[in-house]
N, C-alpha and C positions, 0 to 999 in steps of 0.2 A: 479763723475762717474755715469754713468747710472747703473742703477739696480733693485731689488724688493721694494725697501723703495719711489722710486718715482713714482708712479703710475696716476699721477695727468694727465685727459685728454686721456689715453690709452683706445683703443677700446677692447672688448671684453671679458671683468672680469666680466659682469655684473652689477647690483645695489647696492647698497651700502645702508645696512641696519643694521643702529646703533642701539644700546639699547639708549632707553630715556636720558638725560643726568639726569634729578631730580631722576631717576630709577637705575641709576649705582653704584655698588658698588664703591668703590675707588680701593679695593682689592677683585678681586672675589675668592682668597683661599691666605689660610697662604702661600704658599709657595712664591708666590707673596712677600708679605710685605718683606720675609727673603731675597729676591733677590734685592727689591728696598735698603732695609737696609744695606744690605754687598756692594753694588755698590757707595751709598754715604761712608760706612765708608773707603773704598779702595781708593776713590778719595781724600781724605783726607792725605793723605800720600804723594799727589804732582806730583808723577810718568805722568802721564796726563793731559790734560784740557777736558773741556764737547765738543769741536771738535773733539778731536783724540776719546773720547769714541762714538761718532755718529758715525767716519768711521770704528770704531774697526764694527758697528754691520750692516754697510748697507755695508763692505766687506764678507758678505756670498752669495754665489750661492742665484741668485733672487728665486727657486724653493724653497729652505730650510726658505729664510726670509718670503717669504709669505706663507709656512706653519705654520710658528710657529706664537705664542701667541705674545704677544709686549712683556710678561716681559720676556718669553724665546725668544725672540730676545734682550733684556737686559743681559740674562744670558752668552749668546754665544759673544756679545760685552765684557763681564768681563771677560771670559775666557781667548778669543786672549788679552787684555789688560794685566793681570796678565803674563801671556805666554812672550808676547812680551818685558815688564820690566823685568823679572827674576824673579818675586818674587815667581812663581810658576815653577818646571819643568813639564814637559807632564807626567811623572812618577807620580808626587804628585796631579796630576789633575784628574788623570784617577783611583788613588786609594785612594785618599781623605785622602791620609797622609803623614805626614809633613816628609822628608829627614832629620833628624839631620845634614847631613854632607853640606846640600842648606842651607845657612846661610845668609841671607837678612840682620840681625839686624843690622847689621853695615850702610847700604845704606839710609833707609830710616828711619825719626821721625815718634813714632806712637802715636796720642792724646789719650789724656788719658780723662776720661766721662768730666772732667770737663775743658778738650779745645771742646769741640764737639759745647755748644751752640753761644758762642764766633765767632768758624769757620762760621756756620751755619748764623749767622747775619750777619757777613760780607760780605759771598756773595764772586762772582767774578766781578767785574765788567769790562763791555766790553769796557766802554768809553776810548779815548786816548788820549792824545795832539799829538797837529800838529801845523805845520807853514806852511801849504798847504793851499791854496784855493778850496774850491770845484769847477768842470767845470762847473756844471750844477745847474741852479735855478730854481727855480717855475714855469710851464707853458713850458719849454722846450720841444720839442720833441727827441726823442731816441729811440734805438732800443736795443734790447737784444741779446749782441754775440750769434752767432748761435756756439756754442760749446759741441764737448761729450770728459771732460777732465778724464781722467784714476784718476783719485785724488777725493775728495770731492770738493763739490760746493753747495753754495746753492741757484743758478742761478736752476729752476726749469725748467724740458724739457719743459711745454707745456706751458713756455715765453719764451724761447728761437729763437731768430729769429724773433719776432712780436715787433710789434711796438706801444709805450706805449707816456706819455707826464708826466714829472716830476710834482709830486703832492707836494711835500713837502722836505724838506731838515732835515735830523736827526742827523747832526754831526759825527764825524769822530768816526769809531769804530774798535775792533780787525777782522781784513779781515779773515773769518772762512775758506775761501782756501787754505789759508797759516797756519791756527793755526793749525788744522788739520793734519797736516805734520812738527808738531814741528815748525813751522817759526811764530813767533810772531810781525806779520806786520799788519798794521793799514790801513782802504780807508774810503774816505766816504760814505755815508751810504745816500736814500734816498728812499721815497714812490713813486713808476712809478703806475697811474692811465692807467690801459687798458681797453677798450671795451669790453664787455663781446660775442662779435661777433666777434674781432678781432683774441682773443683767441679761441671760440671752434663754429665760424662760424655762419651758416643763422638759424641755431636748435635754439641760445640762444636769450635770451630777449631783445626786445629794449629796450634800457636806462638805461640797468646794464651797472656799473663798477667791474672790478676788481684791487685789491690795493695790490699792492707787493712790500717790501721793498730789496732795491737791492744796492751791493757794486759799489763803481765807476766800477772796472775793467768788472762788467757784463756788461758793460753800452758803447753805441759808439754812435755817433751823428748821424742823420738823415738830410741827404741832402737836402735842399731847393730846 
């Protein structure tokens, strides 16, 4: 879906002026840490994958995401996610206390300190088998669906529609379009080398690339 979390190539937001990366805090206040901490131990329960929690926070009004801070755009993604599982009602959200009578315990396992590092080294991982060929190899050219899907994607607008040349091959992995919406489907996966003038014109440099990795389905041939 188009919205406030893709900003990449849009006119008129101005410069873009980072704090140092050696200079950043990791957490610029506690409340941070408590919001990253409560969003991984919630994820832990299963309810989700890390898809559905990126569309839970890039579905707010583009106005309210690019107001907010990144970890309160973390916090409005848990919200709708808890919301949307049950585990919470709008009652228990809005007065920060738990309903006796909302009774979750049955639905979901909840780790206890000593599943936490276990989970945590595991990881999810995204790789998948397949018995598919990939279409495209090394050196190919191709172009980027020109699409604005109402869903998640992580086909970025400003490739969209431009035309790239296959850099590398990264084997097949979970299709974030589909995970995102509960569907746990696989494409392959590869690096499309663009021009750096392709994408944002006669303003950028000669002899920059830019490197985007992208699912088959982003992906359609470019005609000879």
């Amino acid at each position: 879906m188009n919205g406030g979390h893709d900003l990449g190539g849009m006119h008129g937001l101005g410069p873009i002026n980072p704090e140092a990366e050696n200079e950043e805090p990791v957490f610029h206040s506690d409340w941070e840490k408590r919001v990253f901490a409560i969003t991984l131990a919630t994820g832990m329960l299963g309810k989700w994958n890390i898809d559905q929690s990126r569309h839970a926070r890039e579905r707010q009004h583009p106005v309210e995401y690019i107001r907010n801070s990144y970890y309160e755009n973390w916090l409005v993604g848990l919200e709708t996610l808890l919301l949307e599982s049950d585990l919470v009602t709008s009652e228990e959200l809005a007065s920060l206390q738990i309903d006796p009578r909302h009774d979750t315990a049955k639905t979901v396992r909840v780790p206890g300190p000593q599943d936490v590092p276990k989970i945590l080294k595991k990881g999810g991982p995204a790789t998948m088998d397949t018995d598919t060929e990939p279409v495209y190899g090394p050196g190919v050219p191709v172009s980027v669906v020109n699409h604005n899907p109402a869903g998640h994607t992580r086909a970025p607008r400003y490739a969209r529609g431009h035309k790239g040349v296959i850099n590398a091959y990264r084997g097949f992995h979970v299709f974030p379009d589909k995970s995102a919406h509960n569907d746990h489907q696989g494409a392959h996966i590869y690096s499309v080398r663009f021009s750096a003038k392709s994408l944002w014109g006669d303003g950028a440099s000669d002899g920059e690339d830019v490197f985007i990795d992208l699912w088959e389905p982003h992906l359609e041939p470019v005609a000879l």
